[in-house]
C-alpha positions as CSV (number, residue, x, y, z in Angstrom):
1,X,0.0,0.0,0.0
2,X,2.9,2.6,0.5
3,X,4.2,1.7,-2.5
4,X,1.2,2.5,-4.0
5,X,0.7,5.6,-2.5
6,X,3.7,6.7,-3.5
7,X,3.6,6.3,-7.0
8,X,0.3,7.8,-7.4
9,X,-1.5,10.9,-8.5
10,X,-2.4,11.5,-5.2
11,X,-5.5,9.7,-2.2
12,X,-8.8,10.4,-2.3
13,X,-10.2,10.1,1.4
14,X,-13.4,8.9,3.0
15,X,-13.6,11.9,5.8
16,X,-13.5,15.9,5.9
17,X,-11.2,18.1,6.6
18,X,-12.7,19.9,9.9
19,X,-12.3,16.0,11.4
20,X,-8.8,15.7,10.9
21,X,-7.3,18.8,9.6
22,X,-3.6,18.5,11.1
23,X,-3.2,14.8,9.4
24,X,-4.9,16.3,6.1
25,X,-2.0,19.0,6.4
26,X,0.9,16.9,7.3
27,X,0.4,14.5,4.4
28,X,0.2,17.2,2.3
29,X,3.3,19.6,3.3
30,X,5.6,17.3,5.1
31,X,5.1,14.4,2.7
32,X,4.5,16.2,-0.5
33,X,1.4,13.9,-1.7
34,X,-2.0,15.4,-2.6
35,X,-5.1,14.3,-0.6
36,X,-8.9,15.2,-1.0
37,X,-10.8,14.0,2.0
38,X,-14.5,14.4,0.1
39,X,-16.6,12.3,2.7
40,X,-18.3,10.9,4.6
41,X,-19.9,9.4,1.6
42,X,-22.3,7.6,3.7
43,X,-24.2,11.2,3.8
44,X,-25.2,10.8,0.5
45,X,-27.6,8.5,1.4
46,X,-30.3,10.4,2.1
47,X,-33.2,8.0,2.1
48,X,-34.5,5.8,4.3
49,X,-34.1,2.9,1.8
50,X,-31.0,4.4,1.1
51,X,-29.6,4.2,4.7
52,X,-30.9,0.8,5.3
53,X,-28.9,-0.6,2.3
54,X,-25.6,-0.3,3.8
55,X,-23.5,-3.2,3.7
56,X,-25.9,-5.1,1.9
57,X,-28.9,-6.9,3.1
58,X,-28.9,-10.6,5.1
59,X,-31.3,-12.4,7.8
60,X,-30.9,-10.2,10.5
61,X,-34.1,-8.2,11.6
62,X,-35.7,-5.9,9.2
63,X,-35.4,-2.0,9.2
64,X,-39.2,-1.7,10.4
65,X,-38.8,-4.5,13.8
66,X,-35.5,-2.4,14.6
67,X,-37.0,0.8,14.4
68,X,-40.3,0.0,15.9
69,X,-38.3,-1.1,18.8
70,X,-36.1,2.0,19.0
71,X,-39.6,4.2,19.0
72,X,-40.7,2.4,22.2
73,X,-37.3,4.0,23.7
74,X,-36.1,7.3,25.5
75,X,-33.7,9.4,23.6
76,X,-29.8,8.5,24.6
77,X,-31.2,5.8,26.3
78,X,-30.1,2.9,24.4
79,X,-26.2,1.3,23.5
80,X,-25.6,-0.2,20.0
81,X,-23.0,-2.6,19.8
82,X,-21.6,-3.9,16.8
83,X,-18.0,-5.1,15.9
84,X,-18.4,-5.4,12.0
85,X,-17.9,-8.1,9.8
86,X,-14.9,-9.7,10.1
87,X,-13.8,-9.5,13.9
88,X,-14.5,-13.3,15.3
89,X,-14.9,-13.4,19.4
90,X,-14.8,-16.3,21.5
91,X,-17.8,-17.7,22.7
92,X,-16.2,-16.4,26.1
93,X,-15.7,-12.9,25.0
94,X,-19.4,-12.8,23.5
95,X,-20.7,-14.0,27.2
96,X,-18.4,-11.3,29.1
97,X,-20.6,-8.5,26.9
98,X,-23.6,-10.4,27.7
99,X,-22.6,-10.2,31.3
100,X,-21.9,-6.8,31.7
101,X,-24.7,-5.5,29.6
102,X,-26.9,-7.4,32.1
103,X,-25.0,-5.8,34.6
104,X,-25.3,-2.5,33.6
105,X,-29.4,-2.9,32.9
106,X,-30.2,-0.5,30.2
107,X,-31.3,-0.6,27.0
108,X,-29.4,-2.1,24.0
109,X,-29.0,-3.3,20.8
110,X,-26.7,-6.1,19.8
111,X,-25.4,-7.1,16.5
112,X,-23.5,-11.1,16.9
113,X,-22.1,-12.2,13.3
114,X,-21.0,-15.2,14.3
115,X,-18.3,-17.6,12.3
116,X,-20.3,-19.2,9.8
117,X,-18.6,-22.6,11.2
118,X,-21.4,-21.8,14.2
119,X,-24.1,-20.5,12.3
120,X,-26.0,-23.7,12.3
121,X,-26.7,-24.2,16.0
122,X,-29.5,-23.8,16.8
123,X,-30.7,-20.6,19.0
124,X,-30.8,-23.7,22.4
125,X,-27.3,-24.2,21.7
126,X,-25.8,-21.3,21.1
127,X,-23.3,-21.7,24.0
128,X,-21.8,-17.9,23.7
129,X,-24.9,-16.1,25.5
130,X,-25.7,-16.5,29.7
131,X,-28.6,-19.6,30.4
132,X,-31.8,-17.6,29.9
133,X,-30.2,-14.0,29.1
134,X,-32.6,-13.3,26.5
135,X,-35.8,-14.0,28.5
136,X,-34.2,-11.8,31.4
137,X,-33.4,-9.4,29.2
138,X,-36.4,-9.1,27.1
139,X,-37.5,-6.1,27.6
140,X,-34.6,-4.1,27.5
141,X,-32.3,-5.8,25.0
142,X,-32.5,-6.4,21.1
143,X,-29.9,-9.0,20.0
144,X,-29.6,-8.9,15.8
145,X,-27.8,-12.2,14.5
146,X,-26.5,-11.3,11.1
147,X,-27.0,-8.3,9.2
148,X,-28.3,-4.8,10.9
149,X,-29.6,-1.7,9.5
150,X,-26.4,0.0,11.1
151,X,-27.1,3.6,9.8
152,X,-30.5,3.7,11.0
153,X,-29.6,2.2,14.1
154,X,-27.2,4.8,14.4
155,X,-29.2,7.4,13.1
156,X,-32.0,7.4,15.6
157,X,-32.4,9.8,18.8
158,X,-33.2,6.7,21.2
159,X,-29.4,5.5,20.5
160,X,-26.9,7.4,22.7
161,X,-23.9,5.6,22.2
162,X,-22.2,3.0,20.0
163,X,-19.4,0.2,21.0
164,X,-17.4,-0.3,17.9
165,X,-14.2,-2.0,16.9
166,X,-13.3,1.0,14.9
167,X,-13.3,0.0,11.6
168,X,-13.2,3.4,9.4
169,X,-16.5,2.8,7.7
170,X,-18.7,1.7,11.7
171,X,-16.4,4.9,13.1
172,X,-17.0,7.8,10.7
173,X,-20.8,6.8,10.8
174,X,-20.8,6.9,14.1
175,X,-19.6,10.3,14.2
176,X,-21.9,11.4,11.4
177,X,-24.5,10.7,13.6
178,X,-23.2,12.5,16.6
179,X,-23.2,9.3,19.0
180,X,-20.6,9.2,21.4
181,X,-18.4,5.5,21.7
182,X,-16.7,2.8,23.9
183,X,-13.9,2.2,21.2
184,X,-12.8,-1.6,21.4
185,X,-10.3,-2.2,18.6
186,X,-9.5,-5.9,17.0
187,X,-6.5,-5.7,14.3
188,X,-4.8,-3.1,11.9
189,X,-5.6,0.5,11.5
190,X,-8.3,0.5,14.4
191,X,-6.3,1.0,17.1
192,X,-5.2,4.7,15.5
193,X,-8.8,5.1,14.8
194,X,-9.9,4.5,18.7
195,X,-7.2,7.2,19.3
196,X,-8.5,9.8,17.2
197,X,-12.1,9.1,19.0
198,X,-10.7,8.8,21.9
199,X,-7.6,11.1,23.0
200,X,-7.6,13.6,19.9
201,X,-11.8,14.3,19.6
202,X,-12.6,13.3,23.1
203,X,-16.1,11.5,21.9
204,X,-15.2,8.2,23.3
205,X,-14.1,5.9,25.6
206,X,-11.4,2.9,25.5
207,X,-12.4,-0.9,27.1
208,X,-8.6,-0.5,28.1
209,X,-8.5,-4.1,28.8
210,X,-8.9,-7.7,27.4
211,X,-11.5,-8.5,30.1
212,X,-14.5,-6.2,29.5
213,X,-15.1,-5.4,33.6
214,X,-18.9,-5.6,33.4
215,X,-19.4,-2.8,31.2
216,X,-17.6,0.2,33.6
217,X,-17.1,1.7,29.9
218,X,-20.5,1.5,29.2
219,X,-21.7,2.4,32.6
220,X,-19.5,6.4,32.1
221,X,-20.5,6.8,28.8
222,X,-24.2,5.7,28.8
223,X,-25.5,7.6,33.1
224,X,-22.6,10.3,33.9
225,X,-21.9,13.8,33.0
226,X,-18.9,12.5,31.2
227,X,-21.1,10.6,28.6
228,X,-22.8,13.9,28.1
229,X,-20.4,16.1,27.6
230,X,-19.1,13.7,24.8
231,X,-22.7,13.4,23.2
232,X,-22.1,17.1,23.2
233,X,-18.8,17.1,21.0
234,X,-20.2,14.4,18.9
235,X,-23.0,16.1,18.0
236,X,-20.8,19.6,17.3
237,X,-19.0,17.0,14.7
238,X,-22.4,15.6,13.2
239,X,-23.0,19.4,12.1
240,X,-19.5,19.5,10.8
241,X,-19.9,16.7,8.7
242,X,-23.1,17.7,7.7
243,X,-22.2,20.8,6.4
244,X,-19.0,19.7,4.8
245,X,-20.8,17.9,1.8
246,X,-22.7,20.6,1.5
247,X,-22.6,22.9,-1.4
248,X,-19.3,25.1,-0.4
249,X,-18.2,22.7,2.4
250,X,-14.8,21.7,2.5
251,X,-15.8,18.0,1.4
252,X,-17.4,19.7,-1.7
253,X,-15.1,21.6,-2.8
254,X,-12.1,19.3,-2.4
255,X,-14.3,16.9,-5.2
256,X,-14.9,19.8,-7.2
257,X,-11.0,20.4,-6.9
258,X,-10.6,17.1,-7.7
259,X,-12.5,17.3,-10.8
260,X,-11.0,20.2,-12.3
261,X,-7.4,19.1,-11.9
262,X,-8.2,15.9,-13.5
263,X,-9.5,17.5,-16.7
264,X,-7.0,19.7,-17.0
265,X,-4.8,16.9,-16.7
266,X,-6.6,15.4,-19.7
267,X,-6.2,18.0,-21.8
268,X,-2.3,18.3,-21.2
């Protein structure tokens, strides 16, 4: 990949400048290499159909049974948790979140995409969640197996905070839908992202440990004036995003740059 980048025109970035504007400005000056940030490109989905399409659709719950439930709920009330696609827990990992979200005994929503090597147990043998957490947790708790409507989820005023591996795609939505988050990072480039949510934005909170300690992350983010104050910032950075893709935002007019300098590259 740095091979690549160096040898080409220049990157074209999935974020705006306001988000990160001393990274946009060291890649350009201290490294020499052009970069357009001209997102987030999930705001172009304005639609409710739109929205729910993300990612592609599977046999998790529909966009109506998630939302329905959400409606029944306060605002900021609720925790999504979702780790994306590829991140694969152990069954004991999956029954520590179970665990503390019981603990903690507010409202949530839970996406599992388990290893397709498991997918076949049935829902009496599925050996990664608590002896009868489900029925005790029935009224407060919405566990998705598959696919989830994540932007909608997001979206929604009843969600006040999201637990994310911090994949680029889960943490950019995140922020474009001013939720605050309890960053838990698996592999690669998502333990810079939970930094720049965490230490450099100041919208999140880290796990900070292999063991999740029934859900003490969850627990500051979700009842305490810290949580708030963080909903706050998020939400400052919704507006941000919102109005760089706008016509004469900074995500606008770095694709409009774009453009230009590419056809008048063509005509040299």
């Amino acid at each position: 990949m740095a091979e690549s980048e160096g040898k080409s025109y220049g990157v074209i970035v999935n974020s705006f400048r306001e988000l990160e504007p001393n990274y946009a400005d060291f890649y350009r000056d201290e490294l020499g290499r052009r970069n357009w940030a001209i997102g987030p490109v999930s705001l172009s989905n304005r639609r409710s159909e739109e929205k729910a399409g993300r990612g592609g659709r599977g046999t998790g719950e529909s966009s109506s049974d998630c939302l329905k439930w959400l409606e029944s709920k306060e605002p900021d009330s609720v925790i999504y948790i979702c780790f994306g696609s590829l991140a694969d827990f152990a069954d004991s990992q999956l029954k520590e979140i179970a665990a503390a979200l019981e603990s903690w005994g507010g409202s949530f929503i839970w996406v599992v995409r388990k290893d397709p090597r498991t997918e076949s147990e049935s829902e009496s043998e599925e050996e990664w969640l608590p002896v009868g957490f489900e029925d005790r947790t029935a009224e407060k708790g919405l566990i998705i197996r598959g696919w989830a409507p994540q932007i909608l989820i997001l979206d929604h005023e009843a969600v006040g905070g999201f637990v994310t591996h911090c994949g680029w795609n889960s943490t950019l939505e995140g922020i474009t839908v001013g939720k605050a988050m309890v960053t838990w990072p698996v592999a690669a480039e998502q333990f810079y992202n939970e930094k720049l949510v965490t230490a450099v934005l100041g919208i999140g909170l880290p796990v900070e440990a292999e063991k999740w300690v029934r859900g003490t992350a969850v627990r500051r983010l979700m009842d305490g004036d810290e949580g708030k104050e963080m909903r706050r910032k998020a939400k400052e950075l919704r507006e941000m995003a919102r109005m760089a893709i706008e016509e004469g935002g900074s995500s606008h007019s770095s694709l409009s740059d774009l453009i230009d300098e590419l056809k008048q590259r063509s005509h040299v």
